[in-house]
Structure formats: structure tokens, C-alpha cells
BAPA-274524 format. One line per field, with one value per residue (C-alpha): residue number from 1; residue in three letters; chain; x, y, z. Coordinates in steps of 0.05 Angstrom, whole numbers, padded with zeros to 5 digits. Layout:
REM BAPA-274524
resi NUM ...
resn Ala ...
chain A ...
x X ...
y Y ...
z Z ...
REM end
This chain:
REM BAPA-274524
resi 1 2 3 4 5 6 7 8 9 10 11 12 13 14 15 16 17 18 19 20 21 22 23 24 25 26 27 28 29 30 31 32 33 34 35 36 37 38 39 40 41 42 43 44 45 46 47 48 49 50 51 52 53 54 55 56 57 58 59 60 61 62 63 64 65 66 67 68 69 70 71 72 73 74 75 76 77 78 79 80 81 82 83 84 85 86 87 88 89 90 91 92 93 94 95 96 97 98 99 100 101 102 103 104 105 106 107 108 109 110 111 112 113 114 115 116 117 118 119 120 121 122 123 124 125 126 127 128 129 130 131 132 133 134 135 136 137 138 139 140 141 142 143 144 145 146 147 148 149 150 151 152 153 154 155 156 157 158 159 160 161 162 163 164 165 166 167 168 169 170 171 172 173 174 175 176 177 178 179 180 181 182 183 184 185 186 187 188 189 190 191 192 193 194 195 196 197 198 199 200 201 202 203 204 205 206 207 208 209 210 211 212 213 214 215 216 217 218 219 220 221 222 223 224 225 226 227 228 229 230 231 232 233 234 235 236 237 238 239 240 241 242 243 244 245 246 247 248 249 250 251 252 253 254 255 256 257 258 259 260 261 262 263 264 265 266 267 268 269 270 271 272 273 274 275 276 277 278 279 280 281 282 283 284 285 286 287 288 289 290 291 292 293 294 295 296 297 298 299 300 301 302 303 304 305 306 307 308 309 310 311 312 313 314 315 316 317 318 319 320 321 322 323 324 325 326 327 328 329 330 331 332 333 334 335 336 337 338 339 340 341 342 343 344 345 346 347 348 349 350 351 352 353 354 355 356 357 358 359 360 361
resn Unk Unk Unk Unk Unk Unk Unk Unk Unk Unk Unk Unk Unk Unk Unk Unk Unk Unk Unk Unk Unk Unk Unk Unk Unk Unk Unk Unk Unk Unk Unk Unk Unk Unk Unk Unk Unk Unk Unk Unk Unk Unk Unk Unk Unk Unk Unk Unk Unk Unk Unk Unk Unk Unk Unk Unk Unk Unk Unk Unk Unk Unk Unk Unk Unk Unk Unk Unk Unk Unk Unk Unk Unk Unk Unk Unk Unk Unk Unk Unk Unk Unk Unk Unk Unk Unk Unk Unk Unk Unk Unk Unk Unk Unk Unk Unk Unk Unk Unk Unk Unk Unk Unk Unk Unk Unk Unk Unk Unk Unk Unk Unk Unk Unk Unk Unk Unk Unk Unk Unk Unk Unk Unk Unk Unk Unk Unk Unk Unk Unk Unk Unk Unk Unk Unk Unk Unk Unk Unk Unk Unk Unk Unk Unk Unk Unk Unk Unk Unk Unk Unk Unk Unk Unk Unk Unk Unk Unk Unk Unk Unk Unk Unk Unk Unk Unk Unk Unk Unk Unk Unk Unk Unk Unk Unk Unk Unk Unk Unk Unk Unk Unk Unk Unk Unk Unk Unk Unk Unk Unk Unk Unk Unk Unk Unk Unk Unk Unk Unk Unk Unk Unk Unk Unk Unk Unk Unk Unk Unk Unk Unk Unk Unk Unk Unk Unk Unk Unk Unk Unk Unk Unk Unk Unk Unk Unk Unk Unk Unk Unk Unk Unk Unk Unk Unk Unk Unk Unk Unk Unk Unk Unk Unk Unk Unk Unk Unk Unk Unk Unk Unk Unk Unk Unk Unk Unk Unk Unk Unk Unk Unk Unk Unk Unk Unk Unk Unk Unk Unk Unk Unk Unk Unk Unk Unk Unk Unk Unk Unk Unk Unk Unk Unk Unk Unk Unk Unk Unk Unk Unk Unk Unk Unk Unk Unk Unk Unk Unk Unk Unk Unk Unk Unk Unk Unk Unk Unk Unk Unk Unk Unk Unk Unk Unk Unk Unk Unk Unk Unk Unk Unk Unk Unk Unk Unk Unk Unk Unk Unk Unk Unk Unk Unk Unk Unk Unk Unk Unk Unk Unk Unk Unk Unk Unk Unk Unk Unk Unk Unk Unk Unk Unk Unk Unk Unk Unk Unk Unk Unk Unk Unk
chain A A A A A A A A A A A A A A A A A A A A A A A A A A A A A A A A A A A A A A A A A A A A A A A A A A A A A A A A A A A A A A A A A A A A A A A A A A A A A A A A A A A A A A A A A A A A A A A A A A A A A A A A A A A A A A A A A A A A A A A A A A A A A A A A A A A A A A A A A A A A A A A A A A A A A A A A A A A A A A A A A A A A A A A A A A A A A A A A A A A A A A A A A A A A A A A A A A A A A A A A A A A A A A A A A A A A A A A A A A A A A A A A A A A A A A A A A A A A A A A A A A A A A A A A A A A A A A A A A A A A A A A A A A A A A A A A A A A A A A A A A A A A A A A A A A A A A A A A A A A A A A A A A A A A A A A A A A A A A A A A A A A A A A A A A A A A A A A A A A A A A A A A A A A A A A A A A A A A A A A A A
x 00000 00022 00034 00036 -00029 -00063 -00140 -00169 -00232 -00220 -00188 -00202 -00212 -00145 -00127 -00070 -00097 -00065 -00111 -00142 -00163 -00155 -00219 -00196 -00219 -00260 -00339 -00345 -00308 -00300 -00256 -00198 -00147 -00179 -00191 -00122 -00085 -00121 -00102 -00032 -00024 -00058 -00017 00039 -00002 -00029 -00095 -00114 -00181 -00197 -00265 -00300 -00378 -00402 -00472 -00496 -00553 -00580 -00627 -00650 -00656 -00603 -00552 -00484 -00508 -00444 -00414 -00449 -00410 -00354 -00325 -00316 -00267 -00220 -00225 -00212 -00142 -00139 -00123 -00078 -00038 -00034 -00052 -00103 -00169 -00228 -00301 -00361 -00430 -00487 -00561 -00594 -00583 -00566 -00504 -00484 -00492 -00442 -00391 -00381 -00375 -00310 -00284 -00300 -00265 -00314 -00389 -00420 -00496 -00507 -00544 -00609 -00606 -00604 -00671 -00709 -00710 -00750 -00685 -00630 -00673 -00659 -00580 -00581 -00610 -00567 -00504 -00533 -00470 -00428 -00390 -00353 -00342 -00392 -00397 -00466 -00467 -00518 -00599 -00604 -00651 -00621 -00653 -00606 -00654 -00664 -00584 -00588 -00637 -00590 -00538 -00577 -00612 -00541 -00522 -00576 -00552 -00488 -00442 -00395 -00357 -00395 -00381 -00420 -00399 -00425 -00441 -00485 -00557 -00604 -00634 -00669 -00637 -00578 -00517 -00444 -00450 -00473 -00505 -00518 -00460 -00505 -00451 -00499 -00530 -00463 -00435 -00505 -00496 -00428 -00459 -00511 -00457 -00390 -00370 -00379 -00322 -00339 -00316 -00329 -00335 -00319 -00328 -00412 -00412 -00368 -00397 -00327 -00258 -00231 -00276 -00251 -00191 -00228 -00284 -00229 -00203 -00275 -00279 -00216 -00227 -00281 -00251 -00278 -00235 -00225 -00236 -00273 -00249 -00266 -00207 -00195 -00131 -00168 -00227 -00245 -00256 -00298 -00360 -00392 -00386 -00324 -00319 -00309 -00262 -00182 -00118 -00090 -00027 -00077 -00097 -00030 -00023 -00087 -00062 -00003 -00034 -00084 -00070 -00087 -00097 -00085 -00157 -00132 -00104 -00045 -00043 -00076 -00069 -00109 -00163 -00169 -00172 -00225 -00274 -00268 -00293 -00350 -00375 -00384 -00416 -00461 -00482 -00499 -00534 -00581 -00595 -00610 -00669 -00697 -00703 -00735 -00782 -00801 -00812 -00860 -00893 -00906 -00930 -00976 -01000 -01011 -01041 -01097 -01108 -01104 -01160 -01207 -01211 -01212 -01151 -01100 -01037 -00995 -00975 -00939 -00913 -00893 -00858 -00813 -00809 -00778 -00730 -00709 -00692 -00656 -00616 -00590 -00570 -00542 -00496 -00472 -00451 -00417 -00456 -00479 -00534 -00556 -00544 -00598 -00645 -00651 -00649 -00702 -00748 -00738 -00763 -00815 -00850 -00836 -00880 -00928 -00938 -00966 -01007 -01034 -01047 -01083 -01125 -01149 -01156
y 00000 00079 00113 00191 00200 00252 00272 00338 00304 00303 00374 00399 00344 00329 00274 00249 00258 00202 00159 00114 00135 00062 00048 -00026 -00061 -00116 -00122 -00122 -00104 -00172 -00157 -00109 -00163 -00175 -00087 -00064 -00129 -00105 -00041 -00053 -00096 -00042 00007 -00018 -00014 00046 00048 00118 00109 00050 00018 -00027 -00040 -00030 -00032 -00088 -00080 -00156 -00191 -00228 -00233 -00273 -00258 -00221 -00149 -00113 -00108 -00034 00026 -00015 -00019 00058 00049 00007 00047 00108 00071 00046 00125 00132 00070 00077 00146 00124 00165 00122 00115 00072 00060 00096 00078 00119 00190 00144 00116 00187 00217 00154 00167 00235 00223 00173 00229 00180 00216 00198 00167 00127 00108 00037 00019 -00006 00069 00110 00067 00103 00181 00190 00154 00195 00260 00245 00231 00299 00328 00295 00327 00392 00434 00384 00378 00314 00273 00222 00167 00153 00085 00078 00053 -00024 -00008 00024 00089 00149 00202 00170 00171 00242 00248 00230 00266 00332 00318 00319 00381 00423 00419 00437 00377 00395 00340 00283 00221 00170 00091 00052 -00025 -00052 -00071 -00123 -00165 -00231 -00257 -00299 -00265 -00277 -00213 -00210 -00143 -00133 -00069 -00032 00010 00055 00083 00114 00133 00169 00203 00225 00265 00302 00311 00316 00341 00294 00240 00177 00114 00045 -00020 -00082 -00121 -00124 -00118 -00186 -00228 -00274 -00250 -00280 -00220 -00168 -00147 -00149 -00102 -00064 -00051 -00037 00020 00050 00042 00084 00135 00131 00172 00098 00037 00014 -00058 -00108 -00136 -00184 -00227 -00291 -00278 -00345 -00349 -00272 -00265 -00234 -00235 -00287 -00299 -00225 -00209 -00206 -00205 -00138 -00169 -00192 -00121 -00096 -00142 -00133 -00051 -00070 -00103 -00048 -00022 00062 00100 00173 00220 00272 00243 00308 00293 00332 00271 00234 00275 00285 00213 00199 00259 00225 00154 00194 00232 00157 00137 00201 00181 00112 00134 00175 00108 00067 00128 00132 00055 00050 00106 00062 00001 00037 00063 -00014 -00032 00027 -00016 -00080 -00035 -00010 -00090 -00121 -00069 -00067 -00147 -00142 -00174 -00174 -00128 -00177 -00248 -00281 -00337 -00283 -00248 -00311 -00327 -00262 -00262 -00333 -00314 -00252 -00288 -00331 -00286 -00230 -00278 -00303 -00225 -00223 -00187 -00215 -00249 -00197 -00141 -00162 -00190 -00112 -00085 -00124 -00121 -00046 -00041 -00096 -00051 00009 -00029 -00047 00031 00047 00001 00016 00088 00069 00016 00071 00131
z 00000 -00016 00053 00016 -00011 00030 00048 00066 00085 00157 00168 00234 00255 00301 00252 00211 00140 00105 00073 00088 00162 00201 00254 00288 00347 00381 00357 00433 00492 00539 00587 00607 00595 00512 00501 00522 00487 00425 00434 00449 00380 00337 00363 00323 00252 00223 00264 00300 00322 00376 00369 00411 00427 00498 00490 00435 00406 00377 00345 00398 00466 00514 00469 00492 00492 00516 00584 00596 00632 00656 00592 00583 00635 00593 00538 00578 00600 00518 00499 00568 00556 00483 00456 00401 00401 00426 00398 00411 00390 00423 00415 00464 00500 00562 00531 00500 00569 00594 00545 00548 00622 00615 00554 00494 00434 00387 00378 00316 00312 00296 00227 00277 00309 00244 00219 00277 00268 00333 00374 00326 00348 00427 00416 00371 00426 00475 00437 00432 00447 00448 00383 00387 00315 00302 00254 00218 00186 00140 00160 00155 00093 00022 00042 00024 00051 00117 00115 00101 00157 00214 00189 00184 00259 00283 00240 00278 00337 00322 00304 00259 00246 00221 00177 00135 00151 00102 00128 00077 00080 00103 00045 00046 -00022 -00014 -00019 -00011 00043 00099 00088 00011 -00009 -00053 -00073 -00103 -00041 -00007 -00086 -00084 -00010 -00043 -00089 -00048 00004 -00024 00045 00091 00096 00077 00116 00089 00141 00108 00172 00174 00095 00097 00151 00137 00141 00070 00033 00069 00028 -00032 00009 00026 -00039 -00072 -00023 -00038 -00103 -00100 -00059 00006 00064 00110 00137 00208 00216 00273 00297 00363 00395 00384 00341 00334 00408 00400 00449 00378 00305 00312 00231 00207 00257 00245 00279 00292 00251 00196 00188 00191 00133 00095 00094 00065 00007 00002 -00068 -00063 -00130 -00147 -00143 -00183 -00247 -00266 -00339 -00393 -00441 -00393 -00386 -00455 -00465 -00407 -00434 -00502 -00474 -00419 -00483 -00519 -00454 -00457 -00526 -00510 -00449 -00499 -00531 -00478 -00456 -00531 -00530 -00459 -00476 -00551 -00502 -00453 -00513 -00530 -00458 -00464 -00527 -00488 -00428 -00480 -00509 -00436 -00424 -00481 -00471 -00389 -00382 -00316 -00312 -00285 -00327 -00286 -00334 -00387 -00327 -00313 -00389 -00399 -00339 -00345 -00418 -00404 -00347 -00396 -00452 -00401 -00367 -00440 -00450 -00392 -00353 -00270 -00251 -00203 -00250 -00302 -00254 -00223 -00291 -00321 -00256 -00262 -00337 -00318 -00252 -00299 -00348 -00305 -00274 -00352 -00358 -00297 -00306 -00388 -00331 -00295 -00347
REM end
């Protein structure tokens, strides 16, 4: 990995702004012994910012929620012992009130928190006039403007500094994630709010530590400002998510084979050449629309027959005709199973809206 390239995403806020900034620690704190043994092995990679859950917040109930208040302690001797900043989830104004009591560097808002904006209005509000960093991972749903939502609850009350972690999202297809990346949703909070760092954690998109480089790289590829990785002494032995968690030295290695690429190219042939391929991709772009808008013009056809002769939107067996077709012949194109089944459901329920409003004309 390239230790020079630079970031002016975090500036002011007290950090080192090579990129990528490193978030490591436990999933959970377990004991004082397991928090400052992490600590003490990350200190000696590029990791600045100590993270470990004190409060868990799970799916179910008699399940390891966190060992509560007496964990700030060891993170309060984490940043004594070692120097690295310190940050921990918070899911309620209790636990900010608790954290800020034991001088917590740093808060994030779990991806079950940020679902609820009633619960993100009472931390806000429990941080009004306190402006301490926080980290915002995204809702457990692909919803962008809830996203947003949090973000700007904790901007009105005067946080300053504030972050996007993207985690991924619950889905009930099968996946080789445990939380779906949908890479679209945090490209698309990148380009409402350029502003706002953006930190990427491969841990609870992975759910297994042998895709986490490759996570990794996907997010640096794409430019995001760091990584937030869980990392334990013995994670097979972890009180939580044992299977995504690494060594600190694993990390240390997984950095190193990190592969970091310029953001601002500094050649004028290549910019020449890349506006020359984004104009083709304009054009083609144009194409794509002109034929989407001649198909909808056909299903407005079958909308008017289905009607005159009282016949049901929806044909199911035509439906799976098509997509078992188009499965077939995308994949022989090259192109991923998952990328033409959205694509073709998308032109199919944009179908199906047309013929619904020539229904009801």
C-alpha cells in the first residue's frame, strides 16, 4: 500500500490525514485483559481510532449485549496507555450521556439506530453543544434520505464534524454478504454531500474475514476517506461476530496489500482521453433512454389491449419467461446475474406503472 497520498476530508478534525483513516478493534469489549491487548497490538499498525462496542444491540434476546458502563473504563485507559483516540457505538441518550462522562473521543450510531428518526432525534439532542465527531453508518434499509436524515438531525444541533460509515444492507436474497453493499447508495450520498467523509466497514458488509480485502479494496477504489475494521486477539474465540473479525497483525497485513490510486489524475493527455470515452458513454446513455421510452410506448399498447378485452396487468408466466430468458442471454454477454435481474425487474414494474395508469384513465 502507498503511505503519501493525502486527504483533506477530515481537516479539523485532530487527525493524521493520510488515507485511508484506520478504525480497528473488538466487535465487543470482553474484558480489560482482551480491550487493552487489542489495543496494544494495533498500536503498532497504522490504526488511529480505537473501536469497541459497549452496549450491543441484537437480534435477539439472551444474546451477549455488551458489558455496559464498565467498559468505558477500559477504553478510557486504551487512549492513556496507548494514545489512540477512542469511539463507541451509542443507541440511546443514556449511553451518550455515559460516554461523554469517561471522555469518549468519538461516537458512531449503529445501522439499527439511524432506521429510527424518533431515537436519532434524542441523541441529537443529547449532543446539543457538544461537538464531538460522530460516525453515521448507513440505516439497515437502502434508504439514502433517511441517511441524510440523521446526518442533518445531528447538524442542527451543532455537530460539525460528522461522517457516513457505510455497512451494507439487510436483504433476504442470498448473498455472498452478509449485508448486501449496494454501492450505489453511499456513491449516491457522495454526491448530495460531497462534504462529509466517507468511511467504508468491510467487517458487517463481509460477515467472513476471507472477503474483506477485496471489500477493502472496492472501497478504496471508490474513494472513500477509511476503513472501520473489527479486529480481536483470538477472534475465533470472540464473544460476537467471531468470523469477520481479524488479527490486529492480519490487518496490519491486509493494509499492506491495500492497493491506493491517485484521485486527481495530473495529466492533460489523460483527461483528454477519459472525456473522449464519458462523451461515448453520454451518447450511449441517450440510446439506452430513446429505446426504454419506444418500449413503454409498446406496454402502453398492451395496457390499451389487456383493457379493451378485461384482461389482468400482471402475467406471471410471461414475467418468468422473460427473466429466465434474459438471465441466460445476459450472463452469456458477460454481464452478472444480479445485474440483469434488477435491470429487467426495473423495466418490468416500470412497465407495469403504464399500464396501470391506461387501466385507470
Amino acid at each position: 500500500m502507498e503511505s503519501k497520498i493525502t486527504t483533506s476530508a477530515f481537516e479539523g478534525w485532530n487527525l493524521d490525514t493520510q488515507r485511508p483513516l484506520i478504525i480497528a478493534g473488538p466487535c465487543s469489549a470482553e474484558t480489560e485483559e482482551q480491550v487493552l491487548e487489542t489495543a496494544r497490538r494495533l498500536k503498532a499498525t497504522r490504526t488511529q481510532i480505537f473501536r469497541a462496542g459497549i452496549w450491543k444491540p441484537r437480534t435477539r434476546p439472551n444474546s451477549f449485549e455488551g458489558v455496559g458502563v464498565k467498559g468505558l473504563k477500559w477504553l478510557k485507559m486504551v487512549k492513556e496507555e496507548t494514545g489512540l483516540l477512542t469511539t463507541t457505538e451509542v443507541a440511546n441518550a443514556q449511553h451518550v450521556y455515559e460516554a461523554l462522562k469517561y471522555g469518549i473521543d468519538m461516537l458512531w450510531i449503529g445501522a439499527r439506530t439511524t432506521v429510527n428518526p424518533f431515537t436519532i432525534q434524542e441523541i441529537a439532542n443529547a449532543l446539543s453543544g457538544v461537538d464531538i465527531p460522530i460516525f453515521i453508518k448507513n440505516p439497515v434499509n437502502p434508504d439514502v434520505d433517511l441517511w441524510i436524515g440523521s446526518i442533518e438531525r445531528l447538524q442542527k444541533v451543532g455537530i460539525t464534524r460528522i461522517a457516513g460509515v457505510h455497512r451494507g444492507f439487510s436483504s433476504f436474497s442470498e448473498s455472498r454478504y452478509r449485508n448486501a453493499p449496494n454501492w450505489q447508495i453511499p456513491i449516491e450520498l457522495k454526491r448530495i454531500r460531497p462534504d462529509l467523509p466517507l468511511i467504508c466497514d468491510p467487517s458487517h458488509i463481509s460477515g467472513k474475514r476471507n472477503l474483506l480485502l477485496e471489500v477493502s479494496q472496492k472501497a478504496m477504489d471508490l474513494n472513500f476517506d477509511g476503513l472501520m475494521i473489527e479486529t480481536h486477539p483470538d477472534p475465533d474465540n470472540a464473544w460476537s461476530d467471531a468470523r469477520q473479525q481479524i488479527t490486529p497483525e492480519q490487518l496490519a497485513e491486509l493494509l499492506d496489500h491495500l492497493i491506493l490510486r491517485k484521485t486527481d489524475p495530473g495529466s492533460n493527455g489523460f483527461m483528454s482521453k477519459l472525456e473522449e470515452l464519458r462523451s461515448e458513454i453520454d451518447r450511449l446513455d441517450q440510446e439506452l433512454l430513446m429505446i426504454l421510452e419506444d418500449r413503454m410506448k409498446v406496454a402502453a399498447s398492451i395496457g390499451q389491449c389487456k383493457k379493451e378485452n378485461g384482461v389482468t396487468i400482471l402475467q406471471s408466466a410471461r414475467w418468468d419467461q422473460i427473466i429466465s430468458k434474459y438471465l441466460e442471454v445476459g450472463q452469456s454477454k458477460g454481464f452478472s446475474e444480479e445485474f440483469i435481474r434488477k435491470l429487467f425487474m426495473a423495466i418490468h414494474q416500470e412497465s407495469i406503472n403504464t399500464q396501470t395508469r391506461i387501466m385507470n384513465e
